[in-house]
N, C-alpha and C positions, 0 to 999 in steps of 0.2 A: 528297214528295221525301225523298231519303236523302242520308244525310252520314256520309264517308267523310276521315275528317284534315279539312282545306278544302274537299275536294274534294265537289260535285254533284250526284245524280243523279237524275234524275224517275222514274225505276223500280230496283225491283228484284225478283229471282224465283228461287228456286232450284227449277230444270224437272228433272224426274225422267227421266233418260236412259238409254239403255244402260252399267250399268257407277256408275253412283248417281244423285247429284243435281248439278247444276251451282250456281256462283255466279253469275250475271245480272246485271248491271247496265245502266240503259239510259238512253240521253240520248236526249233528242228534240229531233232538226233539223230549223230552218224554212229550207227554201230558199230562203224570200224576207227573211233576217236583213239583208240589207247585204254578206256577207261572200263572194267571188268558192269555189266548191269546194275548187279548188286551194290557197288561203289557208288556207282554215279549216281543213283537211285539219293542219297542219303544229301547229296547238293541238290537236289533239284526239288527234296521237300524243302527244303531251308528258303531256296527260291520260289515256292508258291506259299509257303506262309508270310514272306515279307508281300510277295504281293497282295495277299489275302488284306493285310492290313492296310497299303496303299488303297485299292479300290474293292471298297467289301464286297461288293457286285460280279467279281473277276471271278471266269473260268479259264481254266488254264489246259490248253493241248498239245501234250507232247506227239510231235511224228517222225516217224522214226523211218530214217532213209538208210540205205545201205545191207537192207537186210536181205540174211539167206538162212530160211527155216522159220522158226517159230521158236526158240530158244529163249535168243534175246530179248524178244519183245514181253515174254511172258515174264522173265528176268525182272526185267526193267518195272513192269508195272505190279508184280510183286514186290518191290522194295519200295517202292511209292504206298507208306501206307499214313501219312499224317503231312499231306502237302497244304490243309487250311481252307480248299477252295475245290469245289469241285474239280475234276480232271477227267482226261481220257486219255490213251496208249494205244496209237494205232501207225498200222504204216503209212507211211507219207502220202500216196496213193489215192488212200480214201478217201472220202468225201465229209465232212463235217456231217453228224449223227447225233443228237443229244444224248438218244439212246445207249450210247458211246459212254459214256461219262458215268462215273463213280454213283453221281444224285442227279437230277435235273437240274440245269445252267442258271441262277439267278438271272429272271428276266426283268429287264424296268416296264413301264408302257410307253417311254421313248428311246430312242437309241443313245448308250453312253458314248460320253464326248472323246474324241478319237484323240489317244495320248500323244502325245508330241514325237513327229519322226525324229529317227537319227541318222544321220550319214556318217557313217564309220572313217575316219582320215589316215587311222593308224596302218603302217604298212603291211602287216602280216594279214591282213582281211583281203587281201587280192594276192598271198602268195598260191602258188600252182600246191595240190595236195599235199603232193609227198614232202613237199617242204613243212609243211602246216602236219601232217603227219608224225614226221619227227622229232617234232621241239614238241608236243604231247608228251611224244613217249619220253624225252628227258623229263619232263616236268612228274612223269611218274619213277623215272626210274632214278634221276637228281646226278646219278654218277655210273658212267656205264662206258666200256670199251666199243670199240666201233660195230665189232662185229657181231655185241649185244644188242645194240641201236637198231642194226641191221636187221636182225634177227626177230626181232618185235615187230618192224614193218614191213617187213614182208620183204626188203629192198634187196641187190646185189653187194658186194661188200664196197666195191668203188663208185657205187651211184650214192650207197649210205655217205659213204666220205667225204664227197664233194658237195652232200647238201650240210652234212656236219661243220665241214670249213666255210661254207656261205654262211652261216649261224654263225661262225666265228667272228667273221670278219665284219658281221653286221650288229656284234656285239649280244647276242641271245645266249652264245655257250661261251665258254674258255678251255681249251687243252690244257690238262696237266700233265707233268712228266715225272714220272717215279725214279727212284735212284735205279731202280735194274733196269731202266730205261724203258720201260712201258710207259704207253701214255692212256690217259683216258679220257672223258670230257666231261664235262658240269655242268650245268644249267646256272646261269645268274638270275639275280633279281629279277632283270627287263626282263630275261625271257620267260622267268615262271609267270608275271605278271601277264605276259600276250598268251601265253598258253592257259592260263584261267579263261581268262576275256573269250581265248579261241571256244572254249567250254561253257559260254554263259555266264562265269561263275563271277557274280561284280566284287570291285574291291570293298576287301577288311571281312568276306566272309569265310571263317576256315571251311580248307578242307582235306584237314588230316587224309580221309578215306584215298585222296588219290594215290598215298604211296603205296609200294608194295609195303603188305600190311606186316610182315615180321622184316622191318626194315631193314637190311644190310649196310646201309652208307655206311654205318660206324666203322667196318672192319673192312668192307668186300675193296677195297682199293687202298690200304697201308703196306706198301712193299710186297704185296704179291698176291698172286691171283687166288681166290677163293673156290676152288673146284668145286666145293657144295652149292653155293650162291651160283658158279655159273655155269653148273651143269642146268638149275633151273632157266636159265633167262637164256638157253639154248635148244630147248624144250622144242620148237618151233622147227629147228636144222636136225635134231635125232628123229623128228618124225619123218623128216623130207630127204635123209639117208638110208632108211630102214630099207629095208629089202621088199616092204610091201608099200611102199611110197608109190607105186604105181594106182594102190587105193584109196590115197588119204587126199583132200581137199583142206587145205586150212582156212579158213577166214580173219581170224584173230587169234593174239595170242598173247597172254598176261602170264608175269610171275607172281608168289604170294597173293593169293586171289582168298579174299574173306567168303564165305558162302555163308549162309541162314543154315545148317548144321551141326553149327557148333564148332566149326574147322576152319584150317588155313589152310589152302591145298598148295602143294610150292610151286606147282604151274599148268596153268589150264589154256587147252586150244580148242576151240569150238570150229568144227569142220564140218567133212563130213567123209565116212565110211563107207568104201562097197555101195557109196551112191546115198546111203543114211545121212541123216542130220546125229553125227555123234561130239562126243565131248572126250579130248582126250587131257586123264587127270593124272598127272605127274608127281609120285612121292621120291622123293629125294633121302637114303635113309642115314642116318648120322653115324656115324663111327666114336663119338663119343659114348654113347651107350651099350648097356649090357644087353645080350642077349632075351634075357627078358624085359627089360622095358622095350626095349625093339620089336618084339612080336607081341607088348601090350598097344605099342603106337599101330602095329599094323591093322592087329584086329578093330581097332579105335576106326582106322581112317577105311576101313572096310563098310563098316556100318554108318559109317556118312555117307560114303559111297552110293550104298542101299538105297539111302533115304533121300539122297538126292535124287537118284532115280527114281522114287515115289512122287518126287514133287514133279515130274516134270515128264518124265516119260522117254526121256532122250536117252540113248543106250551111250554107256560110257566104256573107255577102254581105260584101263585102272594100271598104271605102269610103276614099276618098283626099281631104282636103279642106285647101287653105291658098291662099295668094297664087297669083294668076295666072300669076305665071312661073315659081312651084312645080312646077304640071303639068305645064308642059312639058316635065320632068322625065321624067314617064310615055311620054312616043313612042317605039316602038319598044320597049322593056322586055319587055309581053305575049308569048310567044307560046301553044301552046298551053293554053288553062285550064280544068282539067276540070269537067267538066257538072254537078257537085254546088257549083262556087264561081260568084258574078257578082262582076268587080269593076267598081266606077263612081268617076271622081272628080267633083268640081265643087269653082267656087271657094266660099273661105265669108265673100264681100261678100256674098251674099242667105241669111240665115239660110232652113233646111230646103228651099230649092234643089236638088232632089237629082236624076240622072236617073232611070228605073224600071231598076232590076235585072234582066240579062238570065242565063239561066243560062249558062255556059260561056263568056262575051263579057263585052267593055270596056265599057263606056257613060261618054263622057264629055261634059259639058256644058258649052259656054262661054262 
């Protein structure tokens, strides 16, 4: 690794171009960090405009490891759009390309002075994945029950636990215990602090982005459990009970996910379908509201829906899930819905109850 002020980076190169030598620097992105594209997207300009001002000469390469499809990476380098310093968003794979890059690389006509290495001393830079996995996901979700933890990485619920209690005991999280005797766990200081670090992110730089963006900490853990809040942050186990789980592939999976829309969607899985590269987007609907603003939110989150699929091309499965008299919200709303979306609701009295996803059509279960 290189170090640069605070600042990060796993590589660096200075590539003999047309016209001299470039400065290089490169971060390597795990698509499957915890961290929604669009999010991460918004730390990682922060991080090539300080470097842009450290060494004005600096191009910056993101590569991006852990990928399946084409989604993310598009994601990703769409929200990159004011990083200060030329850049390129490719998979890890490839091979350094100038052509690659936002502008062509500021070249000198000799090579820049190669920044000072770093050897990382702190312990969690040699923990095994799934450990380094889930103290992310705390760091985005700040207070979460085991089987929410669980259910973000992908884990069993006693593989989640016993990496959760090794965080404990190594001082990263803390168990709380509620008066009805649920517990649940929190992230402290140290460990937001190595879960930035684990992200690149050096210290004193915010990054609000990493929470789930319509935050729940305030309420989703005061005396009992939030069904709304964690029917989303279970998003991940209703797709992999469904009765067509024999077709879904998950990769990742985030709650309250910002998109370039205009929307907060309450939980998004990026997979894949019948062998597709699909996006499956999760509404959660409120029982605080009336009937009409409920089927104003629906048609609302219909038409980002759309247009998400405009930007991207990825077919989404659009899921609608709350109280029974929630849906009935949904009649009449539909009409045409193009052949790259399926939306289904059901109630969610029968956890992963879901109907099969039709393309172009409603499917709803009662």
């Amino acid at each position: 690794m290189y170090r640069v002020d605070d600042l990060l980076f796993d590589g660096w190169y200075s590539h003999a171009v047309a016209g001299g030598f470039t400065d290089t620097f490169e971060l390597y992105i795990d698509a499957l960090c915890g961290l929604p594209p669009h999010d991460y997207a918004q730390a990682l300009e922060t991080i090539g405009r300080r470097l842009g001002r450290l060494r004005p000469r600096a191009s910056l390469w993101f590569r991006v490891h852990n990928l399946r499809g084409r989604w993310y990476l598009e994601a990703l380098r769409d929200g990159l759009q004011n990083t200060g310093v030329s850049f390129a968003v490719t998979p890890f794979e490839e091979k350094f390309d100038p052509l690659r890059f936002t502008f062509w690389p500021v070249a000198d006509r000799v090579p820049s002075p190669k920044p000072p290495a770093y050897l990382p001393e702190e312990p969690y830079w040699g923990w095994v994945r799934s450990k380094r996995l889930m103290l992310q996901a705390m760091a985005r979700l700040g207070r979460a029950y085991t089987r929410e933890v669980a259910s973000m990485v992908q884990l069993g619920r006693t593989q989640a636990y016993n990496l959760l209690v090794s965080l404990e005991q190594e001082g990263w999280v803390e168990r709380m215990v509620l008066e009805d005797g649920y517990d649940y766990w929190q992230i402290r200081r140290k460990g937001l602090s190595a879960a930035l670090r684990l992200w690149r992110i050096p210290p004193g730089q915010d990054f609000e982005e990493r929470h789930e963006r319509e935050n729940p900490q305030a309420t989703h853990h005061v005396g009992r459990v939030s069904k709304h809040n964690r029917t989303k942050r279970l998003w991940r186990d209703w797709l992999m009970s469904a009765s067509f789980r024999s077709q879904v592939v998950i990769y990742a999976v985030w709650s309250e996910v910002a998109l370039p829309v205009n929307t907060i969607c309450d939980a998004l899985a990026w997979g894949e379908y019948e062998g597709r590269e699909t996006l499956f987007w999760l509404e959660v609907l409120s029982s605080k509201k009336n009937r009409e603003n409920l089927r104003y939110d629906v048609v609302s989150k219909s038409n980002a829906v759309a247009a998400y699929l405009g930007m991207y091309g990825v077919p989404i499965i659009l899921a609608f899930l709350g109280q029974k008299w929630t849906l009935g919200a949904l009649g009449g709303v539909f009409g045409r819905i193009p052949k790259e979306i399926a939306v289904i609701a059901a109630p969610w009295t029968h956890f992963g109850r879901l109907p099969t996803p039709k393309w172009g059509d409603f499917q709803y279960l009662v």
